[in-house]
C-alpha positions as a Python dict, from the first residue, in 0.01 Angstrom:
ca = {
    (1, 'X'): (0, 0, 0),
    (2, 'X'): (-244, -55, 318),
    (3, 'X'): (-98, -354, 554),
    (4, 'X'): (-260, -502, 830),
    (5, 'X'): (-57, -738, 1083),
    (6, 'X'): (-134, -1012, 1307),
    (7, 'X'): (50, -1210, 1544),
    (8, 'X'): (89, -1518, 1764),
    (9, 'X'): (323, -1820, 1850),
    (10, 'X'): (382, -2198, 1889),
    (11, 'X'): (633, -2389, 2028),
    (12, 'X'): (698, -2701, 1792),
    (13, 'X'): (993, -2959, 1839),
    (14, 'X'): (1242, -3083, 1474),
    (15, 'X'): (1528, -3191, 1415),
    (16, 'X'): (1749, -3136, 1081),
    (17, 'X'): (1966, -3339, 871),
    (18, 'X'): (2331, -3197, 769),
    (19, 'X'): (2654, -3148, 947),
    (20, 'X'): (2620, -2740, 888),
    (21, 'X'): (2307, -2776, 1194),
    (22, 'X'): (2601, -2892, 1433),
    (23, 'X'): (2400, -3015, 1814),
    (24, 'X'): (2060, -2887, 1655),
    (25, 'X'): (2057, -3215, 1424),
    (26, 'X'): (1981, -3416, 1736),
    (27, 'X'): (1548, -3320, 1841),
    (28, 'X'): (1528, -2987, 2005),
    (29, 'X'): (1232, -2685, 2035),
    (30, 'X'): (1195, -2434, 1958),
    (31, 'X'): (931, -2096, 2009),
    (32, 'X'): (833, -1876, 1723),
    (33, 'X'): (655, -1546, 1713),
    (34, 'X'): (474, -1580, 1420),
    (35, 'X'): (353, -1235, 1261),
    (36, 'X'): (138, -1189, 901),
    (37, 'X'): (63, -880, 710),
    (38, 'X'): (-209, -856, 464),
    (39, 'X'): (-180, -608, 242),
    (40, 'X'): (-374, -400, -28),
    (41, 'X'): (-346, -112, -258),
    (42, 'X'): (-702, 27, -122),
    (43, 'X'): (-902, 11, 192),
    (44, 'X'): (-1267, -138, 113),
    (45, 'X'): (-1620, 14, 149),
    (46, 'X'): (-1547, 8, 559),
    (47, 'X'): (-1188, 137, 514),
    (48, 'X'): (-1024, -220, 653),
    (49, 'X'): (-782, -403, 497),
    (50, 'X'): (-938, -768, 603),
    (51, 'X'): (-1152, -833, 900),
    (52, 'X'): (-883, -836, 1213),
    (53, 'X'): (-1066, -1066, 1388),
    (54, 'X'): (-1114, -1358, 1153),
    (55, 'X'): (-738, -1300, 1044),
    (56, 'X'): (-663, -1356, 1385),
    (57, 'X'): (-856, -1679, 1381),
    (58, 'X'): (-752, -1799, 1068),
    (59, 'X'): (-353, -1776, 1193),
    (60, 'X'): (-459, -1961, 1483),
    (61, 'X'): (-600, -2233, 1337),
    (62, 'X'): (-304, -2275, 1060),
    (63, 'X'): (-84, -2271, 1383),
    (64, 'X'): (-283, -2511, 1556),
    (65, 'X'): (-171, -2751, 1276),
    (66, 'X'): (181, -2766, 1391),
    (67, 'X'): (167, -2630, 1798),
    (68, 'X'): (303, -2858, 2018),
    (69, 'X'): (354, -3107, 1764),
    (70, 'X'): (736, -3307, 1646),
    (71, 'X'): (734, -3144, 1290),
    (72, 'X'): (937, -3468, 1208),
    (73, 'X'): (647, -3661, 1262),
    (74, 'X'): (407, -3474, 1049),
    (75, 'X'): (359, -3632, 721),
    (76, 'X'): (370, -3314, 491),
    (77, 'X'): (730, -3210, 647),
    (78, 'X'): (919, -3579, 703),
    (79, 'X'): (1178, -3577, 560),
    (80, 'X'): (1248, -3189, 514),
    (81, 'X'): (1474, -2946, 717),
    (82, 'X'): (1208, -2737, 897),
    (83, 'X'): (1394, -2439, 933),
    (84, 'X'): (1293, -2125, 1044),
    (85, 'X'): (1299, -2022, 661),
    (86, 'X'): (1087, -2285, 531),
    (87, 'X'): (869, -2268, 789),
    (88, 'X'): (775, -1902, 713),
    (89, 'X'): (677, -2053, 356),
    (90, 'X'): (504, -2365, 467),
    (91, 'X'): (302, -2118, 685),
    (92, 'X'): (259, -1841, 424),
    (93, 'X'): (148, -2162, 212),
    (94, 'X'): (-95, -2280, 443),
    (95, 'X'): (-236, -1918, 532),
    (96, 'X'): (-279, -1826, 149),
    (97, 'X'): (-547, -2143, 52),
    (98, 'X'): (-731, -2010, 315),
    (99, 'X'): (-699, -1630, 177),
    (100, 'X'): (-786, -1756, -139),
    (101, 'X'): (-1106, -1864, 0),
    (102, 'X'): (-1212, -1554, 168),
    (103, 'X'): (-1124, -1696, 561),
    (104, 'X'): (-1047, -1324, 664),
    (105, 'X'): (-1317, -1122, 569),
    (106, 'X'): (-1560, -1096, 238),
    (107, 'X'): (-1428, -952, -47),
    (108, 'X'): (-1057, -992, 52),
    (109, 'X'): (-977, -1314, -199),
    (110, 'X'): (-840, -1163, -540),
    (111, 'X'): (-844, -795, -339),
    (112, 'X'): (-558, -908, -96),
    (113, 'X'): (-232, -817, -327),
    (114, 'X'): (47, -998, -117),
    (115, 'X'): (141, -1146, 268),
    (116, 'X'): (404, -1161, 478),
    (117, 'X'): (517, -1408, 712),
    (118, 'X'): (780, -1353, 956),
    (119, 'X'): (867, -1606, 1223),
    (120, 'X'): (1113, -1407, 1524),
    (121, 'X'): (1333, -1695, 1629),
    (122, 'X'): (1477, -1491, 1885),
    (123, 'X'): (1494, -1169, 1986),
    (124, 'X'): (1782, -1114, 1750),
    (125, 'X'): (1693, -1369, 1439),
    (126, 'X'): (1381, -1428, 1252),
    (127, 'X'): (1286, -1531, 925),
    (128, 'X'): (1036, -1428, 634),
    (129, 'X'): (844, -1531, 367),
    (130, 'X'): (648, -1266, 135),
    (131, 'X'): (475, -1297, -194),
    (132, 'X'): (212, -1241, -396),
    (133, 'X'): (-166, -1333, -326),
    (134, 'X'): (-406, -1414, -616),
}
């Protein structure tokens, strides 16, 4: 299997519901890295995985969606616990519609086989989110 990885990071502010979150159920922020691999069982004609350039672009615009924004104000996450865990869904989510229709590089929708997401919390906790593309 062929994987190529991007990266980049936001800083977003939540707050959670449930006793178990302790002082982090009051609003805090918080800084993710945000990495996501692509990944393929063969290289294509040009022996790439997906165009690293427009993968880059296409994580920063998904990110742009939620940097510097109160993800309890965001209509699409009221209401939800945006932990690190769900958020390295709701961003594999949001980065797979735009897979599916071909945002990093021609011929990669339906040849992509799977993604992961990994959000690095800290330098000693992160998160992930992997599954299949198609």
């Amino acid at each position: 299997m062929y994987t190529l990885a991007v990266s980049d990071h936001i800083m977003i502010a939540h707050s959670f519901s449930g006793a178990i979150f302790g002082p982090a159920q009051k609003l805090h922020g918080a800084t993710y890295g945000v990495e996501v691999e692509f990944r393929r069982a063969s290289l294509d004609a040009d022996g790439l995985v997906c165009d690293i350039g427009l993968a880059l672009t296409t994580l920063k615009d998904v990110l742009g969606e939620l940097n510097y924004r109160n993800l309890d104000e965001l209509p699409e996450l009221r209401g939800r616990n945006t932990t690190t865990e769900f958020m390295a869904g709701e961003i594999f989510r949001r980065m797979a519609l735009r897979v599916a229709q071909g945002a990093v590089g021609p011929g990669t929708a339906g040849a992509l086989t799977s993604m992961r997401v990994v959000l690095r919390e800290s330098p000693v906790a992160w998160a992930s989110y992997e599954g299949p593309l198609g």
